[in-house]
Every structure is written in C-alpha cells, then in structure tokens.
C-alpha positions as CSV (number, residue, x, y, z in Angstrom):
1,X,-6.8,7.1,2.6
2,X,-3.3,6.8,2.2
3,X,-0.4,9.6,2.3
4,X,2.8,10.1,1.3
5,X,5.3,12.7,2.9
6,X,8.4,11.8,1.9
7,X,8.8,12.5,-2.1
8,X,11.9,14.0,-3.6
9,X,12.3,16.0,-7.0
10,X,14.6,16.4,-9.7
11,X,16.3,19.4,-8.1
12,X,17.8,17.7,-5.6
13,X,20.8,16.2,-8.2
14,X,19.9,12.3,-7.5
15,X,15.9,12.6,-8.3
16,X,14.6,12.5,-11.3
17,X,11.6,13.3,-14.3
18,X,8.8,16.3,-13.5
19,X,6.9,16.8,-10.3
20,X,3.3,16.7,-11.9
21,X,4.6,12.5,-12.8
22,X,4.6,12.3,-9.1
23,X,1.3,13.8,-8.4
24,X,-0.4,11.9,-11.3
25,X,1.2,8.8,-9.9
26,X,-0.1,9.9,-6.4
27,X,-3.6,10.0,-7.9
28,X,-3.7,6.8,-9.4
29,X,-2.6,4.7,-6.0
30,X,-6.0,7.0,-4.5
31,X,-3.5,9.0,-2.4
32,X,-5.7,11.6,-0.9
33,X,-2.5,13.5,0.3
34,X,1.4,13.6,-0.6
35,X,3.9,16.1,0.2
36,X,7.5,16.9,-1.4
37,X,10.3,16.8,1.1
38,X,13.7,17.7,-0.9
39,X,16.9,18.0,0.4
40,X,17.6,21.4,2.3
41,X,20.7,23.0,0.4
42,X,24.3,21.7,2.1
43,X,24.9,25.5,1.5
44,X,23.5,26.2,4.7
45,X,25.9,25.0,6.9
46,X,28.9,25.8,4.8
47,X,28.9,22.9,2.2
48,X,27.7,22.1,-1.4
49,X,26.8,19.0,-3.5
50,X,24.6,19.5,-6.6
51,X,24.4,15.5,-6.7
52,X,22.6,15.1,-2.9
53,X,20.6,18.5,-2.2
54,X,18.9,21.4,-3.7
55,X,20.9,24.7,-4.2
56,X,19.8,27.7,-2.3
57,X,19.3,29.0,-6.1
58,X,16.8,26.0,-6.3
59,X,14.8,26.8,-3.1
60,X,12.4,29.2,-4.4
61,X,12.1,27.6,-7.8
62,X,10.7,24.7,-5.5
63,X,8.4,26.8,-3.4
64,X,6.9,28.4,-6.8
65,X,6.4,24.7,-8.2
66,X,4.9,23.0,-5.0
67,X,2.4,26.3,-4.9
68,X,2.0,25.6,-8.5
69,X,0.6,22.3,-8.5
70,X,-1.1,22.9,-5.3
71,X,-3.4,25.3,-7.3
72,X,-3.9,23.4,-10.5
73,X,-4.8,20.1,-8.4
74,X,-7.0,21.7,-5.5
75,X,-9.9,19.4,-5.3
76,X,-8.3,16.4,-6.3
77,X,-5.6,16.0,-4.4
78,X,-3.6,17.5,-0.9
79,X,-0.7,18.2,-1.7
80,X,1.9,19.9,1.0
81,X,5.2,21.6,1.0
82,X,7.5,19.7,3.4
83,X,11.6,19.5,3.5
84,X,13.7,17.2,4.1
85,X,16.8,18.6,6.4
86,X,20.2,17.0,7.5
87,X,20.6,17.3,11.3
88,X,24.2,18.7,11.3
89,X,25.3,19.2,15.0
90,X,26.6,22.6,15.4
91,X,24.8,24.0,13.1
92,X,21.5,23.7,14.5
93,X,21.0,27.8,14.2
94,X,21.7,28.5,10.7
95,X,19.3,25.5,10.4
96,X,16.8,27.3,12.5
97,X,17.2,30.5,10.6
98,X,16.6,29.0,7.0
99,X,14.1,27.1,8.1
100,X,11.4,30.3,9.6
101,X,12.0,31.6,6.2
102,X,9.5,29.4,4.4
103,X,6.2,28.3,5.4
104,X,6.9,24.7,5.1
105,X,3.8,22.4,6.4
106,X,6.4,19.8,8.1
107,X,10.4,19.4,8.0
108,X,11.9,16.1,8.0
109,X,15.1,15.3,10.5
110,X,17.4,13.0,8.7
111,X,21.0,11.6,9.6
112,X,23.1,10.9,6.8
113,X,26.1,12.2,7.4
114,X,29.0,11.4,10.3
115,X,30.7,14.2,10.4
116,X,32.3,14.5,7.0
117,X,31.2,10.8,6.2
118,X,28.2,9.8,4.5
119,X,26.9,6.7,6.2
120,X,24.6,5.9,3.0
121,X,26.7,6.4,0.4
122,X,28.5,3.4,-0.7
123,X,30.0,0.3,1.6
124,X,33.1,1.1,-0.4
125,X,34.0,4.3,1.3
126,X,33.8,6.1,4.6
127,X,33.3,5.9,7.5
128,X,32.7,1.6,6.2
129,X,36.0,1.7,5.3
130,X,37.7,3.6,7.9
131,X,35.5,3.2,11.1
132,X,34.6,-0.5,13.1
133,X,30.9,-1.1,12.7
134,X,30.4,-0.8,16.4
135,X,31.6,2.9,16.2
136,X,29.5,3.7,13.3
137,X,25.7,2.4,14.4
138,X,26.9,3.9,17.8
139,X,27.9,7.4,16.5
140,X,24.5,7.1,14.2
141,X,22.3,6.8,17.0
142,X,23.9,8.9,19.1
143,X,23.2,11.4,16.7
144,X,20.2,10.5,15.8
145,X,18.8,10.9,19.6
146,X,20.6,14.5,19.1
147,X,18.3,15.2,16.4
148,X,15.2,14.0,18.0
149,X,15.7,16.2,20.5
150,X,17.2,19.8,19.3
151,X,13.4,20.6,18.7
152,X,13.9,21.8,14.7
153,X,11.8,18.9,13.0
154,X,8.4,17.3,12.7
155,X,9.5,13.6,12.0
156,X,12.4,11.5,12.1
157,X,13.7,9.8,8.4
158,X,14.4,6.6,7.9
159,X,15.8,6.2,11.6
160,X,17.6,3.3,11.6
161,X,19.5,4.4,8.3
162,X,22.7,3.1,9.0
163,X,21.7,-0.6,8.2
164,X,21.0,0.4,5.0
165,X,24.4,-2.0,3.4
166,X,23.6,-4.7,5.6
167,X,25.8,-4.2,8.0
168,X,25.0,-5.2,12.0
169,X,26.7,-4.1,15.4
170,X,27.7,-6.6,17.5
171,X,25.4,-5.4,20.6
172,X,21.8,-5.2,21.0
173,X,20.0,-2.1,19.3
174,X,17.2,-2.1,22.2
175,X,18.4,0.1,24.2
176,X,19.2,2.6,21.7
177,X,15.5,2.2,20.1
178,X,14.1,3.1,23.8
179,X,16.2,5.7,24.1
180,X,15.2,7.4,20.8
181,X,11.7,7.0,21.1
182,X,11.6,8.3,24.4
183,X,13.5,11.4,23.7
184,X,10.9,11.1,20.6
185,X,7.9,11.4,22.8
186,X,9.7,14.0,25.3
187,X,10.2,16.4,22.6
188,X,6.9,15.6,20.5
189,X,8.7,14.4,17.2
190,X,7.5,11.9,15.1
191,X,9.3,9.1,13.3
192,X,8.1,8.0,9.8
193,X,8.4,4.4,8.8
194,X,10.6,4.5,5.3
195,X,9.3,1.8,2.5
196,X,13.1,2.6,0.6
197,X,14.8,-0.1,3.0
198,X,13.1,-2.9,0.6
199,X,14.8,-2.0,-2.0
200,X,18.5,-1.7,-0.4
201,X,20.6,-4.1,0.5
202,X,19.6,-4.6,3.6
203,X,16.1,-5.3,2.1
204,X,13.8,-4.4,5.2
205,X,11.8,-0.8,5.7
206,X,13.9,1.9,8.0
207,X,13.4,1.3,10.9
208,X,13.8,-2.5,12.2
209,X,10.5,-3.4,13.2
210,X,11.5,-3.8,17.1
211,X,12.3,-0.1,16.7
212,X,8.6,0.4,15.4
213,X,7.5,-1.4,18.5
214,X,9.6,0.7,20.7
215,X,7.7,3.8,19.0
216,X,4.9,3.0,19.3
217,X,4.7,1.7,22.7
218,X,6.2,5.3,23.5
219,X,3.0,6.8,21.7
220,X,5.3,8.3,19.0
221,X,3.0,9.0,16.2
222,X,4.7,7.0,12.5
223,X,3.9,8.2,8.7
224,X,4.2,5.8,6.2
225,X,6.2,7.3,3.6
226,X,8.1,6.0,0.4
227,X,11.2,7.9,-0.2
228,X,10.4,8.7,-3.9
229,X,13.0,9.3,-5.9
230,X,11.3,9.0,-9.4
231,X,7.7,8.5,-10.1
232,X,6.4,5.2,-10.0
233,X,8.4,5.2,-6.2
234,X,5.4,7.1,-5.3
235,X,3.5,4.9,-2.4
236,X,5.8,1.8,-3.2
237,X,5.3,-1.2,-1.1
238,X,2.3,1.0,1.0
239,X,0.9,-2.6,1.9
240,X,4.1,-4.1,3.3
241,X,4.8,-1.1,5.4
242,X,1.3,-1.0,6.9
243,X,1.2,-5.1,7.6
244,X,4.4,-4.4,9.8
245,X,3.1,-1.4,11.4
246,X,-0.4,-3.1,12.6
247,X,2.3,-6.0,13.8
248,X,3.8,-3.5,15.7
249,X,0.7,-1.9,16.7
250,X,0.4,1.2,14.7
251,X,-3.3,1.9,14.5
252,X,-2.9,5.5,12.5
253,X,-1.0,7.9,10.8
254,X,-0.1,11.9,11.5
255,X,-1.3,14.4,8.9
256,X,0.4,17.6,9.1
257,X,-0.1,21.4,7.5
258,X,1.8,24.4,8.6
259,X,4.3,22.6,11.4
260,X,1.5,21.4,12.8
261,X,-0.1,17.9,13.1
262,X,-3.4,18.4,12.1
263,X,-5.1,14.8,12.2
264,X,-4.9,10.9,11.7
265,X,-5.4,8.9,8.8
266,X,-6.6,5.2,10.2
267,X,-4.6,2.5,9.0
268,X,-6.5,-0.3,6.7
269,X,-7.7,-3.5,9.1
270,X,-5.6,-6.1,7.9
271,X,-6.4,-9.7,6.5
C-alpha cells in the first residue's frame, strides 16, 4: 500500500495547520505508512531562518509530537520519524553529530542552497540573477553527487531541484544523471521521486524522468513521496508519480525504520 516519507510540519516556518490533519489525511488516501521529514535547524551549521527550518528549540518539541501520534495511532497507521537535512559542504561533521543524537528512522539529503544562494527560492533573486544558468545546474549537481556520496543520508530529495523555475542548461543532463546514480548505488543511498514538481513552474515531478531511468537502471532503490507542506498535500498526484516510475521501470518502493531499509512496498500494475 502506499507511503509517504516526505511530509513537513508547521514548525518548519513555511508549513502549515496540525500534524494529526496530516495523519488523518494519510488515513483517508489508505496510506499504510507516512513519515515526517522537517527541515534540520540552519542553526547547525552556523545559520538561522525561522521561515525555512525548524529551530534547535523546535527539535525536541517534534520528537515528543511524532512519538505522540505514533502511540495514539498504533494499529492504524505506520507512522516514522525521518528529517529532512540540507547537505552543506564543509559542514558535513556538525551534521554528523546532530544527526546520532536522535533516533531518526531515515534522514533525507536535500540541496537547496549554493553557497549563500538559495536555488529554490524565487527566479527573481540569486544565484538566477547573478549566475549563468550553465553555472548554476552545473554547481547543483556537482553538489548534489557530493551529497550522495558523504555517506550522512538515507535518500536523495527532489534531485533534480534546480529546474524547479523552468529554467534549462544548455548541455545534456545525461551524464550528470549517470554520474549521480552511480555514486548513488556506490554509496547505497536512495533517491525519492518528489510529486511537488507538478505543481511548480516547471510543472514535472523532481527528478526528470531520464534521471528516473538512470536510477533505476543503477538499481538505486526510489520512494514516492509528496513534499507536504499542508494537509491535503499528503500523497498528492501518488498515481502520476507511479505511471512515470513503471515507465521508467520502477517495480517497488524502500521502506525504512531506524536508518535502515527494512522492505519494499510493490508498486500498483498499471492500466
């Protein structure tokens, strides 16, 4: 039965309404498993946003609640503590050392930031604004194969981020998407495929679906995840997501507890 790992909460600043909404909505797509990934504080590595991340005030206020609901829904529903973390390069030990403190059951790897520059944030600012294209989706993927590999995650988010505008290099991505998804498979990461592309202006799932196929034909295992920022996110656009991962020739999906992957959930036979 469908999952979904990739769920965000009002703590985060840019989420929003209570986390039983998203459990209840969970239940009523017949979710047998979610998980709540929010942001890991900025704090850690020297920064601070109340509008993109938790606070490291807020981190055990979000372990309590995830526990929380864990107990007052046993038997209905799965439902697992995850984390979503911002690969920062250089600051892949602090990382390391926030991240043993909690017993998190997987920890997202997400690139949204070029060095001071958030590449998601608007098309109106930097690095859009300041940078060519070509430097950007090179500079992205170049870090995002750094983030595959530094060995501090459990799956890749939304890994081709950096089209989220709309915006194209003027070179073949190919190579790249072989690249990652062999450094993928070298290092046992996985990389989830992201339903929030739909509904950005580039108005396709993250990642491309040649960079599905590259996954997959590397044997990288793919959760289907939604990215939910308020309730009725929750699962959005499941079907779409799974028609373009049987294209691609995704047969399953990981299901992880304690860091570990623990087992497959089969993917639907399509029409």
């Amino acid at each position: 039965m469908p999952v979904d790992y990739h769920i965000h909460t009002a703590l985060c600043g840019h989420a929003a309404d209570e986390m039983e909404e998203y459990v209840e909505q969970a239940l009523r797509l017949g979710l047998t498993e979610m998980g709540f990934a929010d942001h890991l504080p900025m704090e850690v590595w020297g920064q601070a946003d109340p509008c993109l991340t938790m606070s490291l005030a807020d981190m055990e206020i979000y372990r309590r609640r995830v526990a929380d609901l864990q107990a007052r829904y046993q038997g209905r529903i799965r439902i697992r503590f995850g984390l979503e973390a911002d690969y920062v390069p250089g600051k892949e030990r602090v990382i390391e050392d926030f991240l043993r403190r909690y017993d998190f059951d997987y920890v997202i790897g997400s690139v949204h930031f070029l060095g001071a520059d958030e590449v998601d944030f608007s098309r109106d600012h930097a690095p859009w604004t300041t940078h060519p294209v070509d430097e950007i989706f090179t500079g992205y993927f170049a870090t995002l194969r750094d983030c595959a590999a530094c060995g501090l995650f459990d799956f890749l988010g939304h890994p081709d981020l950096v089209k989220k505008f709309g915006h194209r290099p003027s070179f073949a991505l190919d190579d790249w998407y072989d690249r990652i998804a062999t450094v993928c498979a070298a290092h046992g990461i996985a990389a989830e495929i992201n339903t929030s592309g739909l509904h950005r202006p580039v108005g396709e799932p993250y990642p491309h679906e040649d960079f599905v196929r590259a996954f997959v034909r590397h044997g990288v295992p793919m959760p289907i995840n939604s990215d939910a920022h308020l309730p009725q996110e929750v699962g959005r656009d499941r079907a779409a997501a799974e028609a373009l991962a049987r294209r691609a020739g995704l047969r399953r999906t990981p299901l992880y507890e304690k860091r570990r992957l623990v087992g497959w959930d089969e993917l639907p036979v399509g029409e």
